[in-house]
C-alpha positions as CSV (number, residue, x, y, z in Angstrom):
1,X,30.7,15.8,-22.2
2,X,31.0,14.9,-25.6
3,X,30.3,11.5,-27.6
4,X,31.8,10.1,-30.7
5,X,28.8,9.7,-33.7
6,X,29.0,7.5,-36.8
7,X,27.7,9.4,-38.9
8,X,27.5,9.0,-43.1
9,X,27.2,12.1,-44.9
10,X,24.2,12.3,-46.6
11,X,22.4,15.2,-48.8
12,X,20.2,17.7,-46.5
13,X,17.3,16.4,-48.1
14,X,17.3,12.7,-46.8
15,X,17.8,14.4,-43.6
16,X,15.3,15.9,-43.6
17,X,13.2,12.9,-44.7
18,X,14.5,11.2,-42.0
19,X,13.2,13.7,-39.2
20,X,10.1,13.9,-41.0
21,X,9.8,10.3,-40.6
22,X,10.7,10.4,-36.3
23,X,8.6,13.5,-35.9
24,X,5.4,12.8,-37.5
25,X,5.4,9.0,-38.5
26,X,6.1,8.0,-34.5
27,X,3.9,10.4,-33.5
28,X,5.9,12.4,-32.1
29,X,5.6,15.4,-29.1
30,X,8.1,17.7,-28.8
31,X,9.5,20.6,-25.8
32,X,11.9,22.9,-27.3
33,X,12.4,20.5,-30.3
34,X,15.4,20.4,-32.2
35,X,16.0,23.0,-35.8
36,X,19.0,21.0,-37.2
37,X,21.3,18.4,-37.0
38,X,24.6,20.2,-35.2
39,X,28.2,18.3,-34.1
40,X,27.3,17.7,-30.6
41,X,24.0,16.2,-29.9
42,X,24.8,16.0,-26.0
43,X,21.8,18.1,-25.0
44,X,19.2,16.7,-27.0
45,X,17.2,13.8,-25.6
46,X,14.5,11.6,-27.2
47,X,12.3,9.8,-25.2
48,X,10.7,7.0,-27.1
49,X,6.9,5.8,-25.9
50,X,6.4,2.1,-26.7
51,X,3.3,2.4,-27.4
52,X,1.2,5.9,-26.3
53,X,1.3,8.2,-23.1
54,X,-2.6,8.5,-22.8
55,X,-3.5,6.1,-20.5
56,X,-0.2,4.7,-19.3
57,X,0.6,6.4,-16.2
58,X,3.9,4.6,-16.2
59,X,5.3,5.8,-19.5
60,X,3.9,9.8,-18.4
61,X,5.9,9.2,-15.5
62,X,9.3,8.0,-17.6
63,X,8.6,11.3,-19.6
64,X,7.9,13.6,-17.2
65,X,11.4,12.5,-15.2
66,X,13.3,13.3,-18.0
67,X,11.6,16.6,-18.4
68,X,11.9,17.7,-15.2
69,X,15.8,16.7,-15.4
70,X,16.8,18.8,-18.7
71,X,14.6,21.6,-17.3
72,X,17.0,21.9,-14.9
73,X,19.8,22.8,-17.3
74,X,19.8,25.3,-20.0
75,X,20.3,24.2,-23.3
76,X,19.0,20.2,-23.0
77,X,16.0,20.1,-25.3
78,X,13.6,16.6,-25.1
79,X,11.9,15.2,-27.5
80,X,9.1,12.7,-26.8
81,X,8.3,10.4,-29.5
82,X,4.9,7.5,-29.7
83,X,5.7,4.4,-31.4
84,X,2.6,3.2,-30.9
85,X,0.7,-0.4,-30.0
86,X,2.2,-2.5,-33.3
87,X,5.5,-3.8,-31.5
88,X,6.7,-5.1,-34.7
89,X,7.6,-1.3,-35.8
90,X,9.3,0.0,-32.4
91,X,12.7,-1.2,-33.5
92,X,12.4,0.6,-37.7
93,X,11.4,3.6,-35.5
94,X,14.2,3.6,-32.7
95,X,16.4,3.0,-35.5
96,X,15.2,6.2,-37.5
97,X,15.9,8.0,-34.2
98,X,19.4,6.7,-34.2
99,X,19.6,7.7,-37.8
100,X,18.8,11.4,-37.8
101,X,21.9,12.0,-35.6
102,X,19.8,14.3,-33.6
103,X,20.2,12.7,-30.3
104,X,22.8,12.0,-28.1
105,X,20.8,9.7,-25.7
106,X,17.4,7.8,-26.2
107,X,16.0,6.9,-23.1
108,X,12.9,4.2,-23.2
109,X,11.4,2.0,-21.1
110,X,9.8,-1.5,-21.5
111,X,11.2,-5.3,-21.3
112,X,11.5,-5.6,-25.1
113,X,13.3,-2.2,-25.8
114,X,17.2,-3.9,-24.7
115,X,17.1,-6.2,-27.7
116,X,15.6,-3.4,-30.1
117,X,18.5,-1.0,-28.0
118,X,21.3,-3.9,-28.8
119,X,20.2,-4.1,-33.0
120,X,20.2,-0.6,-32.9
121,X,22.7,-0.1,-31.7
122,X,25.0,-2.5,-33.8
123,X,24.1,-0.7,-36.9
124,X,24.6,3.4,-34.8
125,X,27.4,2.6,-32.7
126,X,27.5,6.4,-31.7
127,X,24.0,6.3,-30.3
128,X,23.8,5.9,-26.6
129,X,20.5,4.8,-24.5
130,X,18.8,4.6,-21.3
131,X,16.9,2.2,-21.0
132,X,14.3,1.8,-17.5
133,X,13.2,-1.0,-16.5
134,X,15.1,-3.6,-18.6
135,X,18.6,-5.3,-18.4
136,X,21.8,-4.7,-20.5
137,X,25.5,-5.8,-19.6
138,X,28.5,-5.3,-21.4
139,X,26.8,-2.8,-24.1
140,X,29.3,0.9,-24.2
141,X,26.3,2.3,-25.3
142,X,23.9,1.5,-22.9
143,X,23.3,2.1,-19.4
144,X,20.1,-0.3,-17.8
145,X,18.1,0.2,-14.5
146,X,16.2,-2.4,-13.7
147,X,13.7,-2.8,-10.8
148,X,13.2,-5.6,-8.4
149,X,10.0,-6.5,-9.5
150,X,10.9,-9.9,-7.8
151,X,9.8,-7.7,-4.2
152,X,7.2,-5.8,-6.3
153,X,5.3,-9.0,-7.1
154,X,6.0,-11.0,-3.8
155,X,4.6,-8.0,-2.3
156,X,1.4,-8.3,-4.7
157,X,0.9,-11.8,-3.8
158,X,0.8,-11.0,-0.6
159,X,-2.2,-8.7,-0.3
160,X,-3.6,-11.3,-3.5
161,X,-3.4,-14.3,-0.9
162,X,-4.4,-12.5,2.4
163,X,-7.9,-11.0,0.2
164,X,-8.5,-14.6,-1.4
165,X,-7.8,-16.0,2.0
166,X,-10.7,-13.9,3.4
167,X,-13.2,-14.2,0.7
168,X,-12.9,-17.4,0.8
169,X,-12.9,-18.3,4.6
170,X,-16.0,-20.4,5.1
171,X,-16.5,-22.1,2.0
172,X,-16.5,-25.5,1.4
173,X,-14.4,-26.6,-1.5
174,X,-12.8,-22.7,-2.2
175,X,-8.9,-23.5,-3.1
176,X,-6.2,-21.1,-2.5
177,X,-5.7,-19.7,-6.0
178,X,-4.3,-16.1,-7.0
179,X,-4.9,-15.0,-10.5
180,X,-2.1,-13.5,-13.3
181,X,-3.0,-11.4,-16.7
182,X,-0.2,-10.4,-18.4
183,X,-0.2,-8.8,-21.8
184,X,2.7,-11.0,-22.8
185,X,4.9,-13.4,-22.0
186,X,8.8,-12.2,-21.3
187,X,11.5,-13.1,-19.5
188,X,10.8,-11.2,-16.8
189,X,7.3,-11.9,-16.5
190,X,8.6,-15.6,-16.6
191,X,11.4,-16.0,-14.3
192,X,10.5,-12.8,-12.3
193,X,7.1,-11.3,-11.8
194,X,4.5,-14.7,-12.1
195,X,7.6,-16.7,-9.8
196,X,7.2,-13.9,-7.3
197,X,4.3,-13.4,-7.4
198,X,3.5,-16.8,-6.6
199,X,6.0,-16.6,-3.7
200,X,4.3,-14.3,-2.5
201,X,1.0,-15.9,-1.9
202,X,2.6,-19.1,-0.5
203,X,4.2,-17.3,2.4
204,X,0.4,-16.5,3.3
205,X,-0.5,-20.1,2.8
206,X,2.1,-22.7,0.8
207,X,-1.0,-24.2,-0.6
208,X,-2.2,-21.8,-3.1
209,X,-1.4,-21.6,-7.1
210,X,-1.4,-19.1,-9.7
211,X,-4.0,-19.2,-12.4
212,X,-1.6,-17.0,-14.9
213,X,-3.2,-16.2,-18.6
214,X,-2.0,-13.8,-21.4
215,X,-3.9,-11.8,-23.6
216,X,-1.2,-11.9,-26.8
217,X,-0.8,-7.9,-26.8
218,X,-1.0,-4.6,-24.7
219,X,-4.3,-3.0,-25.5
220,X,-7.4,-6.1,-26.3
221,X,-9.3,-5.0,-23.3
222,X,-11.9,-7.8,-24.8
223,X,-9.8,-10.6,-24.4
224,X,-8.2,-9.1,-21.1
225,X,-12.2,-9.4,-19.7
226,X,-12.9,-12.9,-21.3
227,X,-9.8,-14.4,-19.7
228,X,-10.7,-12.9,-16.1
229,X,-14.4,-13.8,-16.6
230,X,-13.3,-17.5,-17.1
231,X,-10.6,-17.3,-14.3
232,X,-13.4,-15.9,-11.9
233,X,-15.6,-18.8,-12.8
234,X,-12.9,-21.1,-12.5
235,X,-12.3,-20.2,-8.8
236,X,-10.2,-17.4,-8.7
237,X,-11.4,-14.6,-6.4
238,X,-8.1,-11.9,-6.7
239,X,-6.4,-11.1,-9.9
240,X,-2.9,-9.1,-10.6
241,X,-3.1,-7.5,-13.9
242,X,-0.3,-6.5,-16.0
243,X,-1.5,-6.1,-19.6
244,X,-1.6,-2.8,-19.9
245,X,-4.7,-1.2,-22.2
246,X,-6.4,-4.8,-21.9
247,X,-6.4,-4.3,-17.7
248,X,-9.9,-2.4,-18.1
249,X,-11.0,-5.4,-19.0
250,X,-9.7,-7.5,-16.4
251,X,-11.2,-4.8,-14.1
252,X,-14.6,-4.3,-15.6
253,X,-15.0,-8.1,-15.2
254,X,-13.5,-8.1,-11.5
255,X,-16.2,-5.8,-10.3
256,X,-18.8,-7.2,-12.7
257,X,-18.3,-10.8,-11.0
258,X,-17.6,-9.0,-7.3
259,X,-13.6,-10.4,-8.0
260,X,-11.2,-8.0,-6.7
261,X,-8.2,-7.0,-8.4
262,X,-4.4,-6.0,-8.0
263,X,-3.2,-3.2,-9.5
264,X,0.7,-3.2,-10.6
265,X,3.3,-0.1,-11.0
266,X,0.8,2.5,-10.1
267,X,-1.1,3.9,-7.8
268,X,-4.3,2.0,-9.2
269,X,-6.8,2.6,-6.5
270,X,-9.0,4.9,-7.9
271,X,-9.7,3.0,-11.0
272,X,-12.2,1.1,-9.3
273,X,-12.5,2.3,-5.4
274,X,-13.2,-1.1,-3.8
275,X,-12.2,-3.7,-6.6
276,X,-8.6,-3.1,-6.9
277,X,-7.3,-3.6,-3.5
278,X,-3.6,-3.5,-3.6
279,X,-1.0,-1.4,-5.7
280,X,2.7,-2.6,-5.8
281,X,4.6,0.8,-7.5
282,X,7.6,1.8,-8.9
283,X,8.4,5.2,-8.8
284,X,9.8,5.5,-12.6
285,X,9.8,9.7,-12.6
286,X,12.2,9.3,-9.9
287,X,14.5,6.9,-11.8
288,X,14.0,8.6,-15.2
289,X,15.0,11.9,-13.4
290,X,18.0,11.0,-11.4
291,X,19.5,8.6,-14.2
292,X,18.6,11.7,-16.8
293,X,21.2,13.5,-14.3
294,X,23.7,11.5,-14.3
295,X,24.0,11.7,-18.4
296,X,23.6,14.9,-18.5
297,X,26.7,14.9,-15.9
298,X,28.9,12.4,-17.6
299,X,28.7,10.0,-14.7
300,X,26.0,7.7,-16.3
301,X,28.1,4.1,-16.3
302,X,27.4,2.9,-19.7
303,X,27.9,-1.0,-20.4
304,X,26.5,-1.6,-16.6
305,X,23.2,-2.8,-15.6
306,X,21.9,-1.7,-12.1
307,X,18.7,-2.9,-9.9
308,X,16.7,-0.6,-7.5
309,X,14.2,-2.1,-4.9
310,X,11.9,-1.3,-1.8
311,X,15.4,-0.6,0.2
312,X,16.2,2.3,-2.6
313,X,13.0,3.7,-2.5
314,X,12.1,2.8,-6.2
315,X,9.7,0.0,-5.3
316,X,6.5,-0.4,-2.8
317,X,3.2,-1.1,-1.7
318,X,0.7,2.1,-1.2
319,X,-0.8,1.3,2.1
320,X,-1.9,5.2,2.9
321,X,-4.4,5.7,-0.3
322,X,-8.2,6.0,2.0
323,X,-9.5,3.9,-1.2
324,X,-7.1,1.1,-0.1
325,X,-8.1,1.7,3.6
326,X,-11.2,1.5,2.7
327,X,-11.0,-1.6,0.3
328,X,-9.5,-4.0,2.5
329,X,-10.6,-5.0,6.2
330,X,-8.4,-4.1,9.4
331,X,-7.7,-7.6,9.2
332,X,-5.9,-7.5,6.6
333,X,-4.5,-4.0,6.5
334,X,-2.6,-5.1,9.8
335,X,-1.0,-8.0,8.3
336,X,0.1,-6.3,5.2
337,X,1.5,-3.3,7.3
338,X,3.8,-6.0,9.5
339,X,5.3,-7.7,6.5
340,X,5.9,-4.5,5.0
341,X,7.6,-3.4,7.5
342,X,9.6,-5.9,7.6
343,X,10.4,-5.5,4.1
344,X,11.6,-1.3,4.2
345,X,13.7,-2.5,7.1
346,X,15.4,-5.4,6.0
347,X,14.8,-7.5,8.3
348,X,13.0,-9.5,5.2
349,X,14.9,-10.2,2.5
350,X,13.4,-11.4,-0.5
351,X,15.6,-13.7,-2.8
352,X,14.6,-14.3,-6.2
């Protein structure tokens, strides 16, 4: 398969500059990495980090997917590129990507990446994407997967309210509250996660609220603590945290206090065996590899956006993990198992 690339001719040497600048100005990490700029750039793949792979099991996952899928075929070479934590570069350095002509797809992951894949794309109307976890219509050059973090974060809820519910059983003047750190505020986090998150808690008990608070970036694990600290104070016994580096704050202060904490995308049990006590997960190796397929078969529908859920097997709740059996009380490991089960077979459907 074979794309069209706009493409000005330029002298070797800005070339040159210009790979210079993905390669070692992103940071970049290479398997099999390119030697020069050919016609057809089908078989070479960049994956582009937004932010680093250390620490962020989902991002190692998106890599390794993609990996596993060109391994599969001789001749697809993949290039994984850091753009590090300062968001305000990700789109120069996409767009340096786009303008070394080197790759035929870019495949990224990370609600802000479908407006830095749109610009870019406007300017390198050759250059196709994938982008995980995000949502693009209409776009020939992209292709979107998006996840149904709306059953993700009802499912997070869940365990959030059933724990809170427990800890709090007893007390005089306790209020059904579930706790939120996000990193930022997005879309999806807006009209998506906190909503169903919120949902659902209040199909454990309609009464309880969300204490929701954002740290302002992806990696102040200071501010991440001093916002739980304060939420913990304030009432709130169980908090879901999705601010990436600034959640080892969130969690040092949960098991400092005696809080407990929800873990989201990952398996997140064994960052703190007995304070996190639920993991809502996508499965993102799974989706990188299968959708890496489909490029590399022609069959990947650009200008469509799909969603994948708990029904797909791309979304779910770790209920087997011994540190989660041992986290939680039979109590509450039996009501999570029912509704769960409802969920996998359907019989539950949950609306955003």
């Amino acid at each position: 398969m074979k794309f069209g690339f706009f493409r000005k001719r330029r002298g070797w040497g800005l070339l040159v500059f210009l790979v210079a600048l993905v390669l070692a100005g992103c940071g970049g990490k290479s398997t099999n990495p390119p030697s020069g700029a050919e016609e057809d750039n089908t078989n070479r793949i960049a994956v582009f980090i937004p932010g680093v792979m250390s620490g962020s099991p989902i991002y190692e996952m998106l890599a390794a997917g993609v990996t596993r899928a060109a391994a599969e075929q001789p001749g697809v070479t993949v290039t994984v590129i850091e753009g590090g934590f300062n968001q305000a570069e990700w789109e120069s350095r996409v767009s340096a990507l786009a303008a070394s002509g080197l790759y035929g797809l870019i495949v990224s992951s990370n609600p802000s990446l479908p407006a830095i894949a749109q610009s870019v794309s406007a300017k390198f109307p050759g250059q196709k994407f994938l982008l995980l976890d995000g949502e693009v219509w209409g776009n020939p050059n992209i292709y979107s997967l998006r996840y149904n973090q709306w059953e993700q974060a009802f499912m997070a809820g869940h365990i959030a309210a059933l724990v809170t519910a427990e800890i709090s059983a007893g007390k005089e003047g306790e209020n059904g509250k579930v706790g939120l750190v996000a990193g930022q505020e997005y879309p999806a986090m807006n009209n998506t996660i906190l909503p169903g998150y919120l949902a659902g808690a209040r199909s454990v008990d309609p009464a309880f609220t969300a204490d929701f608070r954002v740290v302002g970036n992806w990696f102040d694990a200071g501010t991440g603590a001093s916002l739980a600290v304060d939420m913990i104070r304030g009432g709130t016994a169980v908090i879901l945290c999705i601010a990436g580096g600034a959640n080892e704050g969130v969690v040092q202060a949960a098991s400092e206090a005696g809080a407990k904490v929800v873990w989201f995308d990952t398996n997140g049990y064994g960052i703190r065996p007995g304070t996190v006590v639920g993991s809502s997960v996508l499965y993102q190796d799974r989706a990188a590899y299968e959708q890496t397929k489909r490029y590399l078969a022609g069959t990947l529908p650009f200008g469509q956006a799909e969603m994948v859920g708990v029904a797909d097997g791309f979304v779910d709740f770790v209920q087997d993990d011994p540190r989660y059996l041992a986290a939680v009380s039979p109590e509450i490991r039996t009501k999570q198992a029912e509704f769960l089960e409802q969920i996998r077979a359907e019989s539950l459907r949950l609306e955003e």
